[in-house]
mmCIF file of the N, C-alpha and C atoms, coordinates in Angstrom:
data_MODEL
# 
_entry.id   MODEL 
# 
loop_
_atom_site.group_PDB 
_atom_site.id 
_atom_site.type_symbol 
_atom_site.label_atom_id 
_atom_site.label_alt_id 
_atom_site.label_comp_id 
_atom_site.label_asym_id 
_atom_site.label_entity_id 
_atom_site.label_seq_id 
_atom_site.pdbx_PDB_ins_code 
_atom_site.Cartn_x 
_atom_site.Cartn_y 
_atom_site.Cartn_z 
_atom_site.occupancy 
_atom_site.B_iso_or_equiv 
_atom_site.pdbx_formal_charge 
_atom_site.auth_seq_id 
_atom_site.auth_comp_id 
_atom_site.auth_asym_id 
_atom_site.auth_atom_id 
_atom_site.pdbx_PDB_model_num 
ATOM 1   N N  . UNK A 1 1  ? -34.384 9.649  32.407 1.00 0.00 ? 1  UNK A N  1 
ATOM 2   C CA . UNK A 1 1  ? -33.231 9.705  31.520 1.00 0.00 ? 1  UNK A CA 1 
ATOM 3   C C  . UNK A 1 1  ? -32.509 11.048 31.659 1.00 0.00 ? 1  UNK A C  1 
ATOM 4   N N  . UNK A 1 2  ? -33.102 12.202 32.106 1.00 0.00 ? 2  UNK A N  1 
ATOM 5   C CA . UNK A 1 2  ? -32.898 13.724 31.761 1.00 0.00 ? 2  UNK A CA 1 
ATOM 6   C C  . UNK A 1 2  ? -31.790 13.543 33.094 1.00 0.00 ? 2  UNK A C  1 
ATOM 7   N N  . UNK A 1 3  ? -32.043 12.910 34.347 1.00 0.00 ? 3  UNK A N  1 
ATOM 8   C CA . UNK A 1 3  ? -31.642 12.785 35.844 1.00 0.00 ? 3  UNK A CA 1 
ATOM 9   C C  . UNK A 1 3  ? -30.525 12.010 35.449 1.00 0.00 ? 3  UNK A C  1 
ATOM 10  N N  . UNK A 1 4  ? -30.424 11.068 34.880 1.00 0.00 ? 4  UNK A N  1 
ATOM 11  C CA . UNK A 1 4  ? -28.756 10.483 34.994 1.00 0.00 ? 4  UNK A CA 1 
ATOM 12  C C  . UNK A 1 4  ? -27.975 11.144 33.737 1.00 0.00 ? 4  UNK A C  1 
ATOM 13  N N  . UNK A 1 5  ? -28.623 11.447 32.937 1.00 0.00 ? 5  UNK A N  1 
ATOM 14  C CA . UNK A 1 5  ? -27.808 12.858 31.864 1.00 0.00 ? 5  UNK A CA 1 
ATOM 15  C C  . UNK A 1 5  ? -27.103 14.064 32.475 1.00 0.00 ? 5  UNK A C  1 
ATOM 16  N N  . UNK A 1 6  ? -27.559 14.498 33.489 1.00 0.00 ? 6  UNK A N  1 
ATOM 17  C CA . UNK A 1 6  ? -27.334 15.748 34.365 1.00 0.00 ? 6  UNK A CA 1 
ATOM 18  C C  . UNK A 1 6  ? -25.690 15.138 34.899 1.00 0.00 ? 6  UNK A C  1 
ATOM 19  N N  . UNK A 1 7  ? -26.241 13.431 35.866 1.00 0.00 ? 7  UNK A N  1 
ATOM 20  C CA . UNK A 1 7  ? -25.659 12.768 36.870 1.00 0.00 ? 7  UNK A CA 1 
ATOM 21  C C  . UNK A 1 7  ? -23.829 12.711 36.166 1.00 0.00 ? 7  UNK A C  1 
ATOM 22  N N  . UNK A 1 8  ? -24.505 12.380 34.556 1.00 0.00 ? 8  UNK A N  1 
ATOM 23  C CA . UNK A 1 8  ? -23.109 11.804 34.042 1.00 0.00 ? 8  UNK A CA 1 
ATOM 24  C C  . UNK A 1 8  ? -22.159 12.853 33.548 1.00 0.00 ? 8  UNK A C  1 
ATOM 25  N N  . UNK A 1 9  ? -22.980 14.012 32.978 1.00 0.00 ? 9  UNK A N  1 
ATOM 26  C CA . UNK A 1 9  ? -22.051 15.584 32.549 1.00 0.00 ? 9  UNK A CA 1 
ATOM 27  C C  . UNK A 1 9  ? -21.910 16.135 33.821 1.00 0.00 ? 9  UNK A C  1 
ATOM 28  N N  . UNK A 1 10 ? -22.468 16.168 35.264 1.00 0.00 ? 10 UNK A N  1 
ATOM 29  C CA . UNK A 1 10 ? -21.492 16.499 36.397 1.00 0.00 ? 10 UNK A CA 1 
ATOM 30  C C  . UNK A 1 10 ? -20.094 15.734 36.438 1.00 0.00 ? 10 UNK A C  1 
ATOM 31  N N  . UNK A 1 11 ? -20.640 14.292 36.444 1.00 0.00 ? 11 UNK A N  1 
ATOM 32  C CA . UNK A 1 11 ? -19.348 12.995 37.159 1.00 0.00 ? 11 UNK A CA 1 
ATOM 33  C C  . UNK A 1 11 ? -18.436 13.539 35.953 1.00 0.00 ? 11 UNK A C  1 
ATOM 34  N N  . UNK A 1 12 ? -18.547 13.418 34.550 1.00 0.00 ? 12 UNK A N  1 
ATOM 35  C CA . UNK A 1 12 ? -17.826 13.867 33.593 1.00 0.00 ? 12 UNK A CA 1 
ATOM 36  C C  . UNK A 1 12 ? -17.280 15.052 33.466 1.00 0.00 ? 12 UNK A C  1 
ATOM 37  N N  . UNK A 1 13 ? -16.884 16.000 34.241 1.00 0.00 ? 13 UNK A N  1 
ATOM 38  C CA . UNK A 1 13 ? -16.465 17.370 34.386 1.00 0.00 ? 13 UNK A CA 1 
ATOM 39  C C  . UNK A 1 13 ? -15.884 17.412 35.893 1.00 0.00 ? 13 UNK A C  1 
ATOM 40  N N  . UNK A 1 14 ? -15.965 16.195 36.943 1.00 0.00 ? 14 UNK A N  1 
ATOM 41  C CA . UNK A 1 14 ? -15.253 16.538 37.874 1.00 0.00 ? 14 UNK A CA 1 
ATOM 42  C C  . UNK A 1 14 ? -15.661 16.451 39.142 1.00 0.00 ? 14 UNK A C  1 
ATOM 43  N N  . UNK A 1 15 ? -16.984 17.010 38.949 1.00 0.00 ? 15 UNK A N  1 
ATOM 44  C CA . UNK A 1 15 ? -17.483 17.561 39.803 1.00 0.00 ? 15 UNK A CA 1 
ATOM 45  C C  . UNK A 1 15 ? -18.397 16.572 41.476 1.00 0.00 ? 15 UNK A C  1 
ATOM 46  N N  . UNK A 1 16 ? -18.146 16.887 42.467 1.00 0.00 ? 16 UNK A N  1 
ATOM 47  C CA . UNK A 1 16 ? -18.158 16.085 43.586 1.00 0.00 ? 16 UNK A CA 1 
ATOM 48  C C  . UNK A 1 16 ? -19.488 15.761 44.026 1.00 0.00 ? 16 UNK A C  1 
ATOM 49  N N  . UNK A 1 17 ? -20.924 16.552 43.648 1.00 0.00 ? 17 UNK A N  1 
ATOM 50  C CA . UNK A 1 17 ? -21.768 15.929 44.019 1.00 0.00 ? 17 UNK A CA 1 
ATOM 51  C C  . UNK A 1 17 ? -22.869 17.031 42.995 1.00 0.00 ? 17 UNK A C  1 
ATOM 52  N N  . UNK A 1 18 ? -24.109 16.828 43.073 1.00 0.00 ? 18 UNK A N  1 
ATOM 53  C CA . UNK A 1 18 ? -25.294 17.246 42.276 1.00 0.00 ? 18 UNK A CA 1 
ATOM 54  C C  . UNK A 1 18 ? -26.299 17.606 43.774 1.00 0.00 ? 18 UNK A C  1 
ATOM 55  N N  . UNK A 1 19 ? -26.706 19.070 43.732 1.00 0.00 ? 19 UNK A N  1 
ATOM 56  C CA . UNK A 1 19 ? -27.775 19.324 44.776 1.00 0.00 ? 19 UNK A CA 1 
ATOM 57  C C  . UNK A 1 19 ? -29.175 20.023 43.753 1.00 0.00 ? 19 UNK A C  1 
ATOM 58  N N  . UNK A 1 20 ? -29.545 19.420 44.387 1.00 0.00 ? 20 UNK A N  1 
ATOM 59  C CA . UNK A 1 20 ? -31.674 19.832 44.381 1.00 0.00 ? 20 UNK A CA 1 
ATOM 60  C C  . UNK A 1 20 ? -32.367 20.086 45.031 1.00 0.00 ? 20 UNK A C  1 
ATOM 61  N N  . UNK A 1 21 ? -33.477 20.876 45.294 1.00 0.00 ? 21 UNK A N  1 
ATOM 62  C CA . UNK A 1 21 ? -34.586 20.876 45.802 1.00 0.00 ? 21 UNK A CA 1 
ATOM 63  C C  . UNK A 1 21 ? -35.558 20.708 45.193 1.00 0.00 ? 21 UNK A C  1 
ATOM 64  N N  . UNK A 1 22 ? -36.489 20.457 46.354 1.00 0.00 ? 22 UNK A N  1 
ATOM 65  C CA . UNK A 1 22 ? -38.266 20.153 45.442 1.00 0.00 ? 22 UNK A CA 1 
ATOM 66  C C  . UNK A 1 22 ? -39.077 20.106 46.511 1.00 0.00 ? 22 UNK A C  1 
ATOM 67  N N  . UNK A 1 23 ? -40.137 20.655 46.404 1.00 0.00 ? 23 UNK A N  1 
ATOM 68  C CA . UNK A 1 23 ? -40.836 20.470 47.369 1.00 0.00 ? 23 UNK A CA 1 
ATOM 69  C C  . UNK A 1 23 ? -42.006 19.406 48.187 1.00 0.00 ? 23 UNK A C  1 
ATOM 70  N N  . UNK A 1 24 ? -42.414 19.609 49.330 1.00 0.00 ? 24 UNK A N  1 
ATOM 71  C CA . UNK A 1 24 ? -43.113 18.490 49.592 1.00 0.00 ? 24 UNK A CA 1 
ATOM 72  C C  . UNK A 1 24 ? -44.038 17.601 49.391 1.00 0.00 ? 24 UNK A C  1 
ATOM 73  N N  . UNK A 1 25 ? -44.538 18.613 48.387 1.00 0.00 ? 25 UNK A N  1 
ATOM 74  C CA . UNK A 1 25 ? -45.818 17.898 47.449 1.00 0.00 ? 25 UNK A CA 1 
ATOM 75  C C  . UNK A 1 25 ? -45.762 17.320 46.414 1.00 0.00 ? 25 UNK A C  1 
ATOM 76  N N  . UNK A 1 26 ? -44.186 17.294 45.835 1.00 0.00 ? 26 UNK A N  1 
ATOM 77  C CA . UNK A 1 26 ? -43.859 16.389 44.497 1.00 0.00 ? 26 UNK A CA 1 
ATOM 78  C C  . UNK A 1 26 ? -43.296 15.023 45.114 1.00 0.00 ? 26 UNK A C  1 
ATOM 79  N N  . UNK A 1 27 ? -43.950 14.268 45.535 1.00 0.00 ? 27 UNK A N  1 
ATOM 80  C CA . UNK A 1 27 ? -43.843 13.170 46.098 1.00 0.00 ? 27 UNK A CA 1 
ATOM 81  C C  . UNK A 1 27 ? -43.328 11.965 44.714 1.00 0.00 ? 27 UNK A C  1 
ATOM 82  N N  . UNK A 1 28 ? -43.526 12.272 43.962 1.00 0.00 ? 28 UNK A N  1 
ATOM 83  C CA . UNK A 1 28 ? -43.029 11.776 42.348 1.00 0.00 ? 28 UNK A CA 1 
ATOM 84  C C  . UNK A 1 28 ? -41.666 12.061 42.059 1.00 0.00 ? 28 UNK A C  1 
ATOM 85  N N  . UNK A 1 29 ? -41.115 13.369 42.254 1.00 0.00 ? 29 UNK A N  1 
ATOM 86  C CA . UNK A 1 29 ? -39.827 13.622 42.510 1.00 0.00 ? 29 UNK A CA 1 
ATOM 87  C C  . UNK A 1 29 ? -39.294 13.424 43.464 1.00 0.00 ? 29 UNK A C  1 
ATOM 88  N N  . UNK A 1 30 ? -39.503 13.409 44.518 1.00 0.00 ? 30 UNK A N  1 
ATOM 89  C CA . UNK A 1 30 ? -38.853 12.744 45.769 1.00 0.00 ? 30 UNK A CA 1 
ATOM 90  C C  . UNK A 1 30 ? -38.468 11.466 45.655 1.00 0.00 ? 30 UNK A C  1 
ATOM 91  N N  . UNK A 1 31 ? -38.753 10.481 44.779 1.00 0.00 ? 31 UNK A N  1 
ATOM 92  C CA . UNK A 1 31 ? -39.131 8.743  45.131 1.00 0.00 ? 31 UNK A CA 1 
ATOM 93  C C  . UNK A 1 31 ? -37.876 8.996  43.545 1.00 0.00 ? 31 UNK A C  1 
ATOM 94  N N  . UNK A 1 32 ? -37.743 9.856  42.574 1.00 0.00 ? 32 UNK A N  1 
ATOM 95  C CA . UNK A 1 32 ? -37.155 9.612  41.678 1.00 0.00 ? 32 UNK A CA 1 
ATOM 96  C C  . UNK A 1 32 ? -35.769 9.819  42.138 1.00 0.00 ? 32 UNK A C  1 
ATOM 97  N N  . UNK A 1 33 ? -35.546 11.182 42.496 1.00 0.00 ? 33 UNK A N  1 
ATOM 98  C CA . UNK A 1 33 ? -34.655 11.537 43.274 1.00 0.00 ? 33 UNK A CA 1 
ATOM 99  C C  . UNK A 1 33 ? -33.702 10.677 43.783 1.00 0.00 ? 33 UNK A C  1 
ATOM 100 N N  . UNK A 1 34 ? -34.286 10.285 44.593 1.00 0.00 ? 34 UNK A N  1 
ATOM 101 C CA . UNK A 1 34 ? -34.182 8.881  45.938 1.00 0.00 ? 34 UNK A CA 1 
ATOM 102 C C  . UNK A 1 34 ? -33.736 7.738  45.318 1.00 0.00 ? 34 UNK A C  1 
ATOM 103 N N  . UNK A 1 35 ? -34.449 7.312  44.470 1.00 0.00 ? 35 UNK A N  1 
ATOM 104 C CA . UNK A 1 35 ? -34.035 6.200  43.365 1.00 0.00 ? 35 UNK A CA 1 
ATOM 105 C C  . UNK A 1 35 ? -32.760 6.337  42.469 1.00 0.00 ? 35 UNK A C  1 
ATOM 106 N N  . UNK A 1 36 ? -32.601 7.278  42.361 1.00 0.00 ? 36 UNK A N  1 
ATOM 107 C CA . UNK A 1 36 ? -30.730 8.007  41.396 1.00 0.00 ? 36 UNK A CA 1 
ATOM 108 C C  . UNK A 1 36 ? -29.740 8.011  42.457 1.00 0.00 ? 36 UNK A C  1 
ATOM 109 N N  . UNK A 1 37 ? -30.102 7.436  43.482 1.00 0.00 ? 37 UNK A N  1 
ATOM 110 C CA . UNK A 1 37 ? -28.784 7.782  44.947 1.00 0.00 ? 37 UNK A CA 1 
ATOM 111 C C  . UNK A 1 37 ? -28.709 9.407  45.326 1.00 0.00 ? 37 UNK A C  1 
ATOM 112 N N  . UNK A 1 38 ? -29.855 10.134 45.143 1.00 0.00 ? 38 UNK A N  1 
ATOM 113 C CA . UNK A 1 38 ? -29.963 11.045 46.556 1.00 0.00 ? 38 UNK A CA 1 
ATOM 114 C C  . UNK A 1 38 ? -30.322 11.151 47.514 1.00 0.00 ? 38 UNK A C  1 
ATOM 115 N N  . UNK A 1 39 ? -29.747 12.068 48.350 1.00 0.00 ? 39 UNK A N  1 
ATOM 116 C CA . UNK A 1 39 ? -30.313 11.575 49.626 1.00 0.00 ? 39 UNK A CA 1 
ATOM 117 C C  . UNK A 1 39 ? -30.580 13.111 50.324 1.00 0.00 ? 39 UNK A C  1 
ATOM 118 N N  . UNK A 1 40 ? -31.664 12.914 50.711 1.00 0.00 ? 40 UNK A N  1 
ATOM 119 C CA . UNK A 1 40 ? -32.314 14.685 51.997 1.00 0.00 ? 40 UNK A CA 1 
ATOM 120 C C  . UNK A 1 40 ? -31.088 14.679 52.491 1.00 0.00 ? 40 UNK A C  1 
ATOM 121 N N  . UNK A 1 41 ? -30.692 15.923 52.545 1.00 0.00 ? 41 UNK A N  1 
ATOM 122 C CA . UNK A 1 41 ? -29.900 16.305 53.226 1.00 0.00 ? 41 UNK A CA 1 
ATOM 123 C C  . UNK A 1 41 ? -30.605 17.724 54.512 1.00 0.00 ? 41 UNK A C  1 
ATOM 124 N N  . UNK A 1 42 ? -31.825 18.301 53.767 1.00 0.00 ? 42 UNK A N  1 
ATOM 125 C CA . UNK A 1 42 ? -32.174 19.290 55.050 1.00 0.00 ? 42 UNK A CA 1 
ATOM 126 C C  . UNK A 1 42 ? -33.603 19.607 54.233 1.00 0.00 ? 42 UNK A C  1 
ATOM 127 N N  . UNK A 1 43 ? -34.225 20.481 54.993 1.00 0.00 ? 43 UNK A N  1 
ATOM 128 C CA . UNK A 1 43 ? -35.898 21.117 54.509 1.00 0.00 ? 43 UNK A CA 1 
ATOM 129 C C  . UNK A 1 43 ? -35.495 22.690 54.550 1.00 0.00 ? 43 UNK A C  1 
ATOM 130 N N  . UNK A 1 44 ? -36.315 23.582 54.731 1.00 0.00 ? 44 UNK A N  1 
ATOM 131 C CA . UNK A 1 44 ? -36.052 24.489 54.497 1.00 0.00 ? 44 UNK A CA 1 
ATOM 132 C C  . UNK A 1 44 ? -37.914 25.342 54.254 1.00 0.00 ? 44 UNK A C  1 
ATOM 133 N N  . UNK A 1 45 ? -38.075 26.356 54.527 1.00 0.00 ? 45 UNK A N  1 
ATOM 134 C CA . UNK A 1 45 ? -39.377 27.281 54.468 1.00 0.00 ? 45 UNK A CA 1 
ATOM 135 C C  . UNK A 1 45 ? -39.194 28.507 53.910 1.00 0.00 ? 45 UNK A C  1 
ATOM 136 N N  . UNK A 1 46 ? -39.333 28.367 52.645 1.00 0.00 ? 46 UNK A N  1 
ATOM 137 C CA . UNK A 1 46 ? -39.256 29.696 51.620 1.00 0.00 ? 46 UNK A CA 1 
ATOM 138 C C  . UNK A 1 46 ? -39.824 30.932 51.716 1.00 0.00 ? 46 UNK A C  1 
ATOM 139 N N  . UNK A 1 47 ? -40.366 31.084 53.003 1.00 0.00 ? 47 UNK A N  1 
ATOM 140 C CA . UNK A 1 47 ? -41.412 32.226 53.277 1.00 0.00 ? 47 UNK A CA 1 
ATOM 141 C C  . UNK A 1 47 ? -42.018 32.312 54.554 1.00 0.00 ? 47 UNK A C  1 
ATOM 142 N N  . UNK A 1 48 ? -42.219 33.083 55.332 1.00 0.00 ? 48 UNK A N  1 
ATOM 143 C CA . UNK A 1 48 ? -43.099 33.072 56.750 1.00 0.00 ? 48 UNK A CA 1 
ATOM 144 C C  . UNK A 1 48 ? -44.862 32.705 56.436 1.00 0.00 ? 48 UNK A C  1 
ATOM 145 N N  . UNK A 1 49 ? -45.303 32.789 55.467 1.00 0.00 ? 49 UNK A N  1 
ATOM 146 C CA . UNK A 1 49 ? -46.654 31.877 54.801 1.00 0.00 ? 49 UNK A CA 1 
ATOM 147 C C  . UNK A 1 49 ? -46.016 30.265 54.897 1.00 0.00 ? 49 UNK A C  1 
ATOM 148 N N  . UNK A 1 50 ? -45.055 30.263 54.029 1.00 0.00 ? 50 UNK A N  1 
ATOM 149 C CA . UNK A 1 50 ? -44.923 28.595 53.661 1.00 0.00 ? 50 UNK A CA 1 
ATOM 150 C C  . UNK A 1 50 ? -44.262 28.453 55.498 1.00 0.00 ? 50 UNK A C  1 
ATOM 151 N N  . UNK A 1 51 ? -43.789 28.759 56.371 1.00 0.00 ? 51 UNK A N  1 
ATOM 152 C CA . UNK A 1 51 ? -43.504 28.178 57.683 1.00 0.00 ? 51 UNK A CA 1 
ATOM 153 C C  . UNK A 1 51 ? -45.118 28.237 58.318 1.00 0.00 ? 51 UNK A C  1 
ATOM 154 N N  . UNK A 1 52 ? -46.013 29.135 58.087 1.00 0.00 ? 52 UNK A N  1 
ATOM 155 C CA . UNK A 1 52 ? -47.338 29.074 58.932 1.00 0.00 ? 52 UNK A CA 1 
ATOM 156 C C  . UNK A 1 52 ? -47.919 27.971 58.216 1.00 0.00 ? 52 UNK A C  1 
ATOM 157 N N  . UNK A 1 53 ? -47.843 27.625 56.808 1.00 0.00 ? 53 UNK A N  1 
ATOM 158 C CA . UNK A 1 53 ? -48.806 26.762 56.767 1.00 0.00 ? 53 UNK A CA 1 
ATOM 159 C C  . UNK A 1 53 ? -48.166 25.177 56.831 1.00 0.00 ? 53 UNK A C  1 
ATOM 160 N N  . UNK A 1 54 ? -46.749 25.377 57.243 1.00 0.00 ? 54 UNK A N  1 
ATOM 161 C CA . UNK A 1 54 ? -45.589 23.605 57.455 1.00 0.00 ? 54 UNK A CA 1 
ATOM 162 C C  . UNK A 1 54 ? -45.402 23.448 56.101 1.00 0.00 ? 54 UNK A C  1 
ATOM 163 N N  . UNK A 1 55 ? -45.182 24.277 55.077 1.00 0.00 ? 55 UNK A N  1 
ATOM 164 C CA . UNK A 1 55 ? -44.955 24.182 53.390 1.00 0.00 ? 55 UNK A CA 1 
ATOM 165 C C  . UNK A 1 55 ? -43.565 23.731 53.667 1.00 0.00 ? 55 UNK A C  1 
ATOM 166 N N  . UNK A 1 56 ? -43.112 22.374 53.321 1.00 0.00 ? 56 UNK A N  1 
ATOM 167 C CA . UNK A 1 56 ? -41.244 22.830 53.594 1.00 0.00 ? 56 UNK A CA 1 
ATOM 168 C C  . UNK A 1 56 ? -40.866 22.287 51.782 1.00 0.00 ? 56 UNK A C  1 
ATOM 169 N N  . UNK A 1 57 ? -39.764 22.940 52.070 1.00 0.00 ? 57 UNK A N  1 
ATOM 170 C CA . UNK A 1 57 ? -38.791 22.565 50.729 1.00 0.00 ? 57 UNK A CA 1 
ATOM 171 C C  . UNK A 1 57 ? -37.632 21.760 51.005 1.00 0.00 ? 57 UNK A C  1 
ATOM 172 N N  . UNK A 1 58 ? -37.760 20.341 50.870 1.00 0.00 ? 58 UNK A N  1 
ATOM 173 C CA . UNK A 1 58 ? -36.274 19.300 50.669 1.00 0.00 ? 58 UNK A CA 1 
ATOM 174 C C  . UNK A 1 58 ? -35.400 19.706 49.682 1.00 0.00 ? 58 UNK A C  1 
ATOM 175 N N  . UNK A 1 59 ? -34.329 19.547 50.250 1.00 0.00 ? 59 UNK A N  1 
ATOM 176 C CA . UNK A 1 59 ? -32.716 19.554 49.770 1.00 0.00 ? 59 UNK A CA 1 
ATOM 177 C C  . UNK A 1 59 ? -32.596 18.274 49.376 1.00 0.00 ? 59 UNK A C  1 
ATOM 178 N N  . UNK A 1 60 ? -31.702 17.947 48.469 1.00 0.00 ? 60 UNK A N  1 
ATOM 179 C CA . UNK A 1 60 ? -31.283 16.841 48.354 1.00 0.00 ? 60 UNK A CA 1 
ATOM 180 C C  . UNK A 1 60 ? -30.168 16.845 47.883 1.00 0.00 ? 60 UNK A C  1 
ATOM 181 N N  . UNK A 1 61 ? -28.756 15.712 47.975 1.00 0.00 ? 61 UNK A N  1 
ATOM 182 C CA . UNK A 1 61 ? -27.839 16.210 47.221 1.00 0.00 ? 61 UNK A CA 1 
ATOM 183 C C  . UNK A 1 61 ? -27.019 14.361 46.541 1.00 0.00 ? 61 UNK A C  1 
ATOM 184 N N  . UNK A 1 62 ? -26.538 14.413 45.559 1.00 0.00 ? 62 UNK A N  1 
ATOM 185 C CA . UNK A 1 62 ? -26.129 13.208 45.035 1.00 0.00 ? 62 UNK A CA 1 
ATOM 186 C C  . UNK A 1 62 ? -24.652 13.095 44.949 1.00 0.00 ? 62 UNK A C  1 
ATOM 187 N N  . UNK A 1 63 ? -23.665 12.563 46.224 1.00 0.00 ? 63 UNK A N  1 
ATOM 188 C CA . UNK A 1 63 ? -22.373 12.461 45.949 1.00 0.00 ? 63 UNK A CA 1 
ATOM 189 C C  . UNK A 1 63 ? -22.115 11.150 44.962 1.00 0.00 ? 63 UNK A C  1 
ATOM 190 N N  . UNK A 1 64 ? -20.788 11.939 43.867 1.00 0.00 ? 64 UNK A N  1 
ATOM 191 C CA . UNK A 1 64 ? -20.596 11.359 42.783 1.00 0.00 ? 64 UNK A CA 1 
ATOM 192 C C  . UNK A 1 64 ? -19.708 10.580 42.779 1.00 0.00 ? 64 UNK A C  1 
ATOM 193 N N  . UNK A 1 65 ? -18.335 10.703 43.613 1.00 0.00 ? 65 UNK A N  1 
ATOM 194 C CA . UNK A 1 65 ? -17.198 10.671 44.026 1.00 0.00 ? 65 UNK A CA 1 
ATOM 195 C C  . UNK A 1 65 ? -16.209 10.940 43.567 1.00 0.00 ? 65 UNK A C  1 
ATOM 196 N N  . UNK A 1 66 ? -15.046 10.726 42.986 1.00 0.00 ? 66 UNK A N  1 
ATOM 197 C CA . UNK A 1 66 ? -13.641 11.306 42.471 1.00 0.00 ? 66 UNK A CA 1 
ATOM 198 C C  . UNK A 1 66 ? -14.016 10.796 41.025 1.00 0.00 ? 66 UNK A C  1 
ATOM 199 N N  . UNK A 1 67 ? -14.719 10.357 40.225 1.00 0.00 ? 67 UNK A N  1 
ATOM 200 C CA . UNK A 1 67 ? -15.316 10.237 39.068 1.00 0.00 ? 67 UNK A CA 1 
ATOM 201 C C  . UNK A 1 67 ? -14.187 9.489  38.206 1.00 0.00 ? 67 UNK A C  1 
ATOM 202 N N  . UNK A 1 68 ? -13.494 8.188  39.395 1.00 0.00 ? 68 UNK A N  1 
ATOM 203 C CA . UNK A 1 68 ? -12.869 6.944  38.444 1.00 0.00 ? 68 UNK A CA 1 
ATOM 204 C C  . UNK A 1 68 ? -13.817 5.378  38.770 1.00 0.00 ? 68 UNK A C  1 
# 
C-alpha cells in the first residue's frame, strides 16, 4: 500500500518516473517492486568489498507517464 502511495503523490505532482534501489538479497522487494511496473534498469557495487564479494545493488525505476 506504502508503494502505490509513493506511485500516486509522484503521478500527482507531475512527475515522470519513481527510481529505487535495493539490494540483491531482498529478493521480497525485488518481486514487489517488479509487481508495481518497475523495471531494473542497472546494478551497481557500493564498495571494492561489495565488488570482491559480487554484492550488487539493483536500480530500478517506474515510468509514470504524462499523468492523464
Amino acid at each position: 500500500a506504502l508503494c502505490r502511495e509513493v506511485l500516486g503523490f509522484a503521478r500527482a505532482r507531475g512527475y515522470g518516473a519513481v527510481v529505487l534501489s535495493t539490494s540483491m538479497v531482498q529478493v521480497a522487494a525485488q518481486r514487489l517492486y517488479e509487481g508495481l511496473g518497475f523495471r531494473k534498469v542497472g546494478t551497481s557495487y557500493p564498495s571494492l568489498l561489495c565488488t570482491l564479494l559480487n554484492f550488487q545493488i539493483f536500480h530500478y525505476r517506474c515510468d509514470l507517464g504524462d499523468g492523464t
